[in-house]
Structure formats: structure tokens, C-alpha cells
Gaussian input, Z-matrix of N, CA and C with variables (Angstrom, degrees):
# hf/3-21g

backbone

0 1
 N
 C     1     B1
 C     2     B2     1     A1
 N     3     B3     2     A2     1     D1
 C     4     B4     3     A3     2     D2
 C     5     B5     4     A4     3     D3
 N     6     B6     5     A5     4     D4
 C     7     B7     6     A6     5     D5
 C     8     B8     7     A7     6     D6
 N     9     B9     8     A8     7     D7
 C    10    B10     9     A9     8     D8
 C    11    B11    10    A10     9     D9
 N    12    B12    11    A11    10    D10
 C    13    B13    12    A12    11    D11
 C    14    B14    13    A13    12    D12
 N    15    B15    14    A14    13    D13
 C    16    B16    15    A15    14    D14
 C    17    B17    16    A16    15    D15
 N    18    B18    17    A17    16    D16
 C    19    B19    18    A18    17    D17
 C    20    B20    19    A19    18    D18
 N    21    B21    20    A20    19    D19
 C    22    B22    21    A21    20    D20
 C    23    B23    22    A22    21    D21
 N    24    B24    23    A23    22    D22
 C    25    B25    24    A24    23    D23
 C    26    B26    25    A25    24    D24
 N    27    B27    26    A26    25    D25
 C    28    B28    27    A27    26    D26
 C    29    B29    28    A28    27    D27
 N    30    B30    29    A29    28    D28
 C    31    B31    30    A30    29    D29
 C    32    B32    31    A31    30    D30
 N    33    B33    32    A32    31    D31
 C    34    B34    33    A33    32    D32
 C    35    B35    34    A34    33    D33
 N    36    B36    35    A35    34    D34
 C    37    B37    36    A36    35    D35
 C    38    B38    37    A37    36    D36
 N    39    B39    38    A38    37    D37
 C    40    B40    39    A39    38    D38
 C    41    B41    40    A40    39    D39
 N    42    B42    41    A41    40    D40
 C    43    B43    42    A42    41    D41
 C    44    B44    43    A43    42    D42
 N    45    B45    44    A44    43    D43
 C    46    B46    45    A45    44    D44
 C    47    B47    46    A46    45    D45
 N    48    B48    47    A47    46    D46
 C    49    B49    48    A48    47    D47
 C    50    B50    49    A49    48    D48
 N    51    B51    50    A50    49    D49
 C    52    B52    51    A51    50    D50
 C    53    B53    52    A52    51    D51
 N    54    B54    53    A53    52    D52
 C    55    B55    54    A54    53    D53
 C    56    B56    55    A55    54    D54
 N    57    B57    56    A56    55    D55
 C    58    B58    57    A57    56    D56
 C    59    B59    58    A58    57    D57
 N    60    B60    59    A59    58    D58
 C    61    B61    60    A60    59    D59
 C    62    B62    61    A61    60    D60
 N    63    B63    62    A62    61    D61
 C    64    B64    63    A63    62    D62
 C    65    B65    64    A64    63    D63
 N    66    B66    65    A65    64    D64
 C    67    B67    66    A66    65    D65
 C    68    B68    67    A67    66    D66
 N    69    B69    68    A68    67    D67
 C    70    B70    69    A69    68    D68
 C    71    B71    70    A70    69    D69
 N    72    B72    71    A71    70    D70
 C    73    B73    72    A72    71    D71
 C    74    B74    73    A73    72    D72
 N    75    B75    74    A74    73    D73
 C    76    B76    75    A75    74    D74
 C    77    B77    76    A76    75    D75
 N    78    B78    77    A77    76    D76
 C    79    B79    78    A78    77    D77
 C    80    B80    79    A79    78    D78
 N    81    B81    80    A80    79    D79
 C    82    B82    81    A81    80    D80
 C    83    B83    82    A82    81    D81
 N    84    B84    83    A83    82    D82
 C    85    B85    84    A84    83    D83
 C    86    B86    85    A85    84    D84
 N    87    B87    86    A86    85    D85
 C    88    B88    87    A87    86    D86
 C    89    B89    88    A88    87    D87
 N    90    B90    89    A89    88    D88
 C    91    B91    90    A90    89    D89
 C    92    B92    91    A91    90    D90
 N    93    B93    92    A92    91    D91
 C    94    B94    93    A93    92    D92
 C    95    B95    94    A94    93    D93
 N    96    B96    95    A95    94    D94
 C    97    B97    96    A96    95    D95
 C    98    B98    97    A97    96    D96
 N    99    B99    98    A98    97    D97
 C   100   B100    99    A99    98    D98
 C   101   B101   100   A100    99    D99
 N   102   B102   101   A101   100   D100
 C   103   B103   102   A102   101   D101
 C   104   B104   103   A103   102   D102
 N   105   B105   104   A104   103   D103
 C   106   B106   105   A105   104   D104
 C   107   B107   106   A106   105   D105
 N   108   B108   107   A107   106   D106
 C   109   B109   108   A108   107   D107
 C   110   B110   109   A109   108   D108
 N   111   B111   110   A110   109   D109
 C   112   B112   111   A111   110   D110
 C   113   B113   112   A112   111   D111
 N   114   B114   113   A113   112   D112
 C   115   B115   114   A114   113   D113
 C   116   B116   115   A115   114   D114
 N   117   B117   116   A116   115   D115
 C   118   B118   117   A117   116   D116
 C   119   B119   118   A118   117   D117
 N   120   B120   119   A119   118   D118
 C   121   B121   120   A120   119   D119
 C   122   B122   121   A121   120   D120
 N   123   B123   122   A122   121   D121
 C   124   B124   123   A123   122   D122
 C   125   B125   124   A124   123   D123
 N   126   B126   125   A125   124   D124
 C   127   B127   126   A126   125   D125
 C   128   B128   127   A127   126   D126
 N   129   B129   128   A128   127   D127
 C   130   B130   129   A129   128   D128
 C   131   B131   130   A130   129   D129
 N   132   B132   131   A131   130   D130
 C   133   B133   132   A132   131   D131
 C   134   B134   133   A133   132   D132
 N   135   B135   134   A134   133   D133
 C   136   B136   135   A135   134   D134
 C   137   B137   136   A136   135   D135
 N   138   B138   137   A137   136   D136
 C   139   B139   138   A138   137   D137
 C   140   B140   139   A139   138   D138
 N   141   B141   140   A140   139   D139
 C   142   B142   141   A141   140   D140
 C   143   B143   142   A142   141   D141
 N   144   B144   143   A143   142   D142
 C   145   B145   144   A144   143   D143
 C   146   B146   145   A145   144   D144
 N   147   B147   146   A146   145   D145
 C   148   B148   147   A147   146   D146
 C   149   B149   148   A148   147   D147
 N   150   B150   149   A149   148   D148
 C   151   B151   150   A150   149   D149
 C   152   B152   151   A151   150   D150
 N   153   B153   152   A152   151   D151
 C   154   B154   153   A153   152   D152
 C   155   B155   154   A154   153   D153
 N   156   B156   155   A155   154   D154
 C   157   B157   156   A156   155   D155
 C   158   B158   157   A157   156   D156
 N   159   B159   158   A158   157   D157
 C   160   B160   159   A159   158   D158
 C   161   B161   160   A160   159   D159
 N   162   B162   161   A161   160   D160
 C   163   B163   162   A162   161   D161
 C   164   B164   163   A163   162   D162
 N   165   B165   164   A164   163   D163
 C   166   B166   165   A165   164   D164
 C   167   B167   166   A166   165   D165
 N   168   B168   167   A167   166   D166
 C   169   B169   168   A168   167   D167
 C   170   B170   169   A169   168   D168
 N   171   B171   170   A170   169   D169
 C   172   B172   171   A171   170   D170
 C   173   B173   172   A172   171   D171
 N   174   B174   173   A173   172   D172
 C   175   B175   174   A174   173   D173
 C   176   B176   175   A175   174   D174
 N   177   B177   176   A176   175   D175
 C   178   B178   177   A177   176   D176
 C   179   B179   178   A178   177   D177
 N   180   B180   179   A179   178   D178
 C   181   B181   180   A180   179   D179
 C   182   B182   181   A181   180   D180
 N   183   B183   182   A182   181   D181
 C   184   B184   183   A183   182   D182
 C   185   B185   184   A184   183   D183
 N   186   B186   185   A185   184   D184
 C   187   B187   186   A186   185   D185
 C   188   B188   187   A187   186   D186
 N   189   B189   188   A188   187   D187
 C   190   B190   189   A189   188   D188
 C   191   B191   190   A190   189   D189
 N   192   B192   191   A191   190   D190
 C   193   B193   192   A192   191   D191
 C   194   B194   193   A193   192   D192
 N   195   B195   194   A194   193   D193
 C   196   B196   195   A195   194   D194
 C   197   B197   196   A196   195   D195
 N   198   B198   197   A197   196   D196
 C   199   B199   198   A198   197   D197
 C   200   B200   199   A199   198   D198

   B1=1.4415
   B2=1.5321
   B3=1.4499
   B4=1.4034
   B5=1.6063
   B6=1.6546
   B7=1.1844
   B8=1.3972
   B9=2.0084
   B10=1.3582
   B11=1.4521
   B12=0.8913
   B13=1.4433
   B14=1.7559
   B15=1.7805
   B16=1.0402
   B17=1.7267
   B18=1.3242
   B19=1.4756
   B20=1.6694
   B21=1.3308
   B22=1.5161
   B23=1.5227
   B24=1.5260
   B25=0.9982
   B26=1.1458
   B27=1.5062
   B28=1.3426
   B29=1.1875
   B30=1.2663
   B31=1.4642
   B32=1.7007
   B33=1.0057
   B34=1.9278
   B35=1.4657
   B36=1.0770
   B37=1.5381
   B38=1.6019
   B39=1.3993
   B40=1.7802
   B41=1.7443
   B42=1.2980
   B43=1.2093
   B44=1.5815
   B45=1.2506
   B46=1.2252
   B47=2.0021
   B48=1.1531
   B49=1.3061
   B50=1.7365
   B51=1.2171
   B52=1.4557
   B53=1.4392
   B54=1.5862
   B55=1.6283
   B56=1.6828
   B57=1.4333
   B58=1.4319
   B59=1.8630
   B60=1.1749
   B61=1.5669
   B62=1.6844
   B63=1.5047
   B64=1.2173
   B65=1.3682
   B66=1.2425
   B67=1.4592
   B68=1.0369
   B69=1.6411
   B70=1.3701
   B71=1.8605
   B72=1.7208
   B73=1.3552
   B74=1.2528
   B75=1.5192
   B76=1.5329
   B77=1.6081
   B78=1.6770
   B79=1.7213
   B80=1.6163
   B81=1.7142
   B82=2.0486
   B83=1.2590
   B84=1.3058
   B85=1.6347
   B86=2.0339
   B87=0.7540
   B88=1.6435
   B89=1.7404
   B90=0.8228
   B91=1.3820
   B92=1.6260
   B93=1.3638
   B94=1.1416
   B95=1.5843
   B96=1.5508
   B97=1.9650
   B98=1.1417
   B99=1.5063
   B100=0.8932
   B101=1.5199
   B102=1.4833
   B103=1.3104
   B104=1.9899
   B105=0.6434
   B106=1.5647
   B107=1.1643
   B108=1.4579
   B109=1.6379
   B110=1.4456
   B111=1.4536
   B112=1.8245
   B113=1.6236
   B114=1.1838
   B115=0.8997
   B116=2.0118
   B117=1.4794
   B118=1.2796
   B119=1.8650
   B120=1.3271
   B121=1.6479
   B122=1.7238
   B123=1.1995
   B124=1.2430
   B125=1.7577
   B126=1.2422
   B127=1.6111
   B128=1.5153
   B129=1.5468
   B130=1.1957
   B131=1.6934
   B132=0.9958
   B133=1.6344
   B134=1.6115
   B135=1.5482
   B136=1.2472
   B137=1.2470
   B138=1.4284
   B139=1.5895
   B140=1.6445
   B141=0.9680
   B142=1.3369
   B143=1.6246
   B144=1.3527
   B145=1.4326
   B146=1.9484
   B147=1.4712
   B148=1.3286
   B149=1.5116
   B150=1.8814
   B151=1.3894
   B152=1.3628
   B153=1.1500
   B154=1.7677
   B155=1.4637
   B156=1.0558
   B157=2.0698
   B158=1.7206
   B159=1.3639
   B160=2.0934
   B161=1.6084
   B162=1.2754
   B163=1.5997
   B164=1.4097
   B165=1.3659
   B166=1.3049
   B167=1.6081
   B168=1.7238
   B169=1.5772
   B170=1.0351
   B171=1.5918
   B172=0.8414
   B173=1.4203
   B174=1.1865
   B175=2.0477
   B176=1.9652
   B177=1.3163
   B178=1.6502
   B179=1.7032
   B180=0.8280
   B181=1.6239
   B182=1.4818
   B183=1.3962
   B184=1.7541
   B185=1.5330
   B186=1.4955
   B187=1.4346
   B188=1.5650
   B189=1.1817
   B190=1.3532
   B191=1.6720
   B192=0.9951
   B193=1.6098
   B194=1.8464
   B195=1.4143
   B196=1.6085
   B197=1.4822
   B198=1.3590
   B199=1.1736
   B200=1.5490
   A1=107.36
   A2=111.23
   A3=115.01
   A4=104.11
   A5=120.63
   A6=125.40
   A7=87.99
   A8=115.90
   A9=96.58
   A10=130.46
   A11=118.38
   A12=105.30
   A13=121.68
   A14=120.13
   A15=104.52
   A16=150.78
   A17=94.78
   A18=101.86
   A19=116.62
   A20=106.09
   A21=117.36
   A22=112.82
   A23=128.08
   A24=140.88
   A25=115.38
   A26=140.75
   A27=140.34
   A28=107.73
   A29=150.58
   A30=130.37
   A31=79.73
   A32=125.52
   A33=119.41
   A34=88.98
   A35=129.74
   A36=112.97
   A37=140.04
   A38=87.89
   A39=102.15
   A40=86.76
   A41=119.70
   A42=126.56
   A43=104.66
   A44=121.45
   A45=122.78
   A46=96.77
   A47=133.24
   A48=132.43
   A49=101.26
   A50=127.62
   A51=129.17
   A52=95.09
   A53=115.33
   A54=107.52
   A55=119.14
   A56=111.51
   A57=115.18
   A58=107.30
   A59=92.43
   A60=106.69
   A61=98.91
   A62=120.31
   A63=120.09
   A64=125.24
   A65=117.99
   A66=138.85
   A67=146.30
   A68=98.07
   A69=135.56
   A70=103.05
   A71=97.55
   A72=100.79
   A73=112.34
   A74=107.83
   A75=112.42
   A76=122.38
   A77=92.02
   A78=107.20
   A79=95.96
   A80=122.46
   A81=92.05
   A82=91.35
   A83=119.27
   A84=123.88
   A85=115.54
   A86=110.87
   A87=109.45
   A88=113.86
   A89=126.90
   A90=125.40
   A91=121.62
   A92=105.40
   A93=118.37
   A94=123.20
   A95=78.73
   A96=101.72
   A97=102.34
   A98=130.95
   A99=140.86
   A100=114.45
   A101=116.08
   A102=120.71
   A103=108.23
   A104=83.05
   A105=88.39
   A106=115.23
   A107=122.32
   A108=109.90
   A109=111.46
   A110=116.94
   A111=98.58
   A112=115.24
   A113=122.30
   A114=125.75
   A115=112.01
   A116=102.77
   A117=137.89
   A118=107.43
   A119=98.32
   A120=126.25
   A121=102.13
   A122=105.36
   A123=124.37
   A124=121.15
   A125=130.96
   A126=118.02
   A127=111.81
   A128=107.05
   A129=103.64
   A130=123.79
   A131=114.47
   A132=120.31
   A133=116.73
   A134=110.53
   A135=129.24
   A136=121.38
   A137=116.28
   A138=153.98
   A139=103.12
   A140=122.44
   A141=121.84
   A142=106.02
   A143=111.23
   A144=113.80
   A145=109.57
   A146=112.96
   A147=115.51
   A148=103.87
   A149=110.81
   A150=138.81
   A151=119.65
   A152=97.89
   A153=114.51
   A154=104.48
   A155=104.71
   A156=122.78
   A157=84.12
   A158=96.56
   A159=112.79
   A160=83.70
   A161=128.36
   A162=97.63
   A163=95.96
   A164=121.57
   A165=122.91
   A166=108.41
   A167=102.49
   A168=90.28
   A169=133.01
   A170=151.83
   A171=117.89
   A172=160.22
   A173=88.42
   A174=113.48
   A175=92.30
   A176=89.02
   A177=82.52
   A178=91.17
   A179=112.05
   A180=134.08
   A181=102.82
   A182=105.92
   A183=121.75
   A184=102.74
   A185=106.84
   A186=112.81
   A187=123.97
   A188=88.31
   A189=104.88
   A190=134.80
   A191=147.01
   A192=140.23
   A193=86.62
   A194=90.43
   A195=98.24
   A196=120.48
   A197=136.58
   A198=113.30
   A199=129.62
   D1=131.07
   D2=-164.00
   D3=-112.32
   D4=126.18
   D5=-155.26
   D6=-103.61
   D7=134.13
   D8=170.10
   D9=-81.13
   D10=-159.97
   D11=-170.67
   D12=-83.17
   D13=-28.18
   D14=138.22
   D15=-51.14
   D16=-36.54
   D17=164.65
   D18=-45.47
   D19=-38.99
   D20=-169.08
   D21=-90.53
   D22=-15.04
   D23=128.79
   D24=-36.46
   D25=-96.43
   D26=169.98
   D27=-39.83
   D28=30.67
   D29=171.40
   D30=-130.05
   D31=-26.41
   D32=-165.78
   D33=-98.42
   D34=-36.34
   D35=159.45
   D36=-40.70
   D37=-52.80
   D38=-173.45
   D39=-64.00
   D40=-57.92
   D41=-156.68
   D42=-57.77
   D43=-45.78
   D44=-173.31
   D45=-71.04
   D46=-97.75
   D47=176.78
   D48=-6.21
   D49=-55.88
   D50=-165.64
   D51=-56.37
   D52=-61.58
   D53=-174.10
   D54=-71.63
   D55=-13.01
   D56=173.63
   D57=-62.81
   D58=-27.32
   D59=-160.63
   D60=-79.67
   D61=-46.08
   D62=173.80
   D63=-88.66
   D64=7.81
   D65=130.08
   D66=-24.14
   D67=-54.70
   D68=-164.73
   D69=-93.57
   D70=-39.69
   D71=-178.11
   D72=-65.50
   D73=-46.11
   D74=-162.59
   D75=-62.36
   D76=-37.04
   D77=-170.02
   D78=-79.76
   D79=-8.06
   D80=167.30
   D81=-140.50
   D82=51.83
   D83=115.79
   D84=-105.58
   D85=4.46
   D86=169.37
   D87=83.93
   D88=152.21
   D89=-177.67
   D90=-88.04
   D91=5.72
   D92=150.98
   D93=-45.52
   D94=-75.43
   D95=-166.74
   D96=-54.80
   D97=-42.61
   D98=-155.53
   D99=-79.48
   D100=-38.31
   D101=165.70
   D102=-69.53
   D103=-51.96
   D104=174.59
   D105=-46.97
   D106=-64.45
   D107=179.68
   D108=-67.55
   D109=-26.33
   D110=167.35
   D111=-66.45
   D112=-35.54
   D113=-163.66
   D114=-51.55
   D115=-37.42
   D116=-169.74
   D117=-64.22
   D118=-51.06
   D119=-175.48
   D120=-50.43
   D121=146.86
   D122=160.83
   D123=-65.14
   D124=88.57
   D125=-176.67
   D126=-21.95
   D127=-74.09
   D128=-172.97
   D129=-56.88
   D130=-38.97
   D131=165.89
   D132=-40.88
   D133=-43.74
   D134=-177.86
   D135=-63.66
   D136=-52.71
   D137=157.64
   D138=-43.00
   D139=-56.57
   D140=-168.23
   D141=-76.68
   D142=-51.40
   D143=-166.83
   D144=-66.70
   D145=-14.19
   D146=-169.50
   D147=-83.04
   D148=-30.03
   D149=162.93
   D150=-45.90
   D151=-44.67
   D152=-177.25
   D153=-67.09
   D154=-42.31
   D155=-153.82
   D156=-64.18
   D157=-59.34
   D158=-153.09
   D159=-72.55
   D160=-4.45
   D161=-178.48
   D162=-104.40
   D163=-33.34
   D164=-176.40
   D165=-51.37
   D166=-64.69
   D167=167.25
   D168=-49.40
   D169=-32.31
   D170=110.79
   D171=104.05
   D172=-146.54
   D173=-177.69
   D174=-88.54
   D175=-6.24
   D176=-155.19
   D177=-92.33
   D178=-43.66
   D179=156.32
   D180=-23.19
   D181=-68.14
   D182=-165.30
   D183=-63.00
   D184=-43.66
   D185=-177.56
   D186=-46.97
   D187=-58.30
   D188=174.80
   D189=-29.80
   D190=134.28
   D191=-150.99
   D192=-91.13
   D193=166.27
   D194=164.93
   D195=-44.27
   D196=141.88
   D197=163.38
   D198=-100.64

């Protein structure tokens, strides 16, 4: 299935803003906390749920009508 090229626009969008956003979280909570609570996490739990996110965006992408 061939995504057109807006579609692929809006999908590198959401994606980009999403990580701008956890960016934002990470750098004013400190790289402390931040290593620390990964540190804590399950890999695979971690791995999967980041899987989930990028597929969700996505289908959500696909969903979406022409624009």
C-alpha cells in the first residue's frame, strides 16, 4: 500500500511534534530522572509500547480522508 506523499507529510509531522514534545519533557525534568526511570522499565515493554505509538500514528495517518 502506497502512501501519498501528503499522507507521509502528516505522519513525519505528528511524529516529529510528538518527539519535540518529549524533548521538552525530558530536558526540565533533568537527565537524571530520566535515566533512572528508564533504567527501571522493562526493555521489551519499552520497545513495544514506542511500536504501538509509531503504528498508532500511523493507521491514524491512513485513516484520515484526503487532504
Amino acid at each position: 500500500m502506497a502512501l501519498k506523499p501528503n499522507r507521509i507529510l502528516l505522519l513525519s509531522l505528528k511524529l516529529a511534534v510528538s518527539f519535540v514534545l518529549l524533548y521538552i519533557v525530558f530536558s526540565r525534568t533533568g537527565p537524571g530522572v530520566v535515566y533512572s526511570t528508564l533504567e527501571g522499565m522493562r526493555p521489551l515493554a519499552f520497545i513495544a509500547a514506542i511500536t504501538l505509538y509509531i503504528l498508532a500514528q500511523f493507521i491514524s495517518t491512513l485513516r484520515r480522508g484526503p487532504l
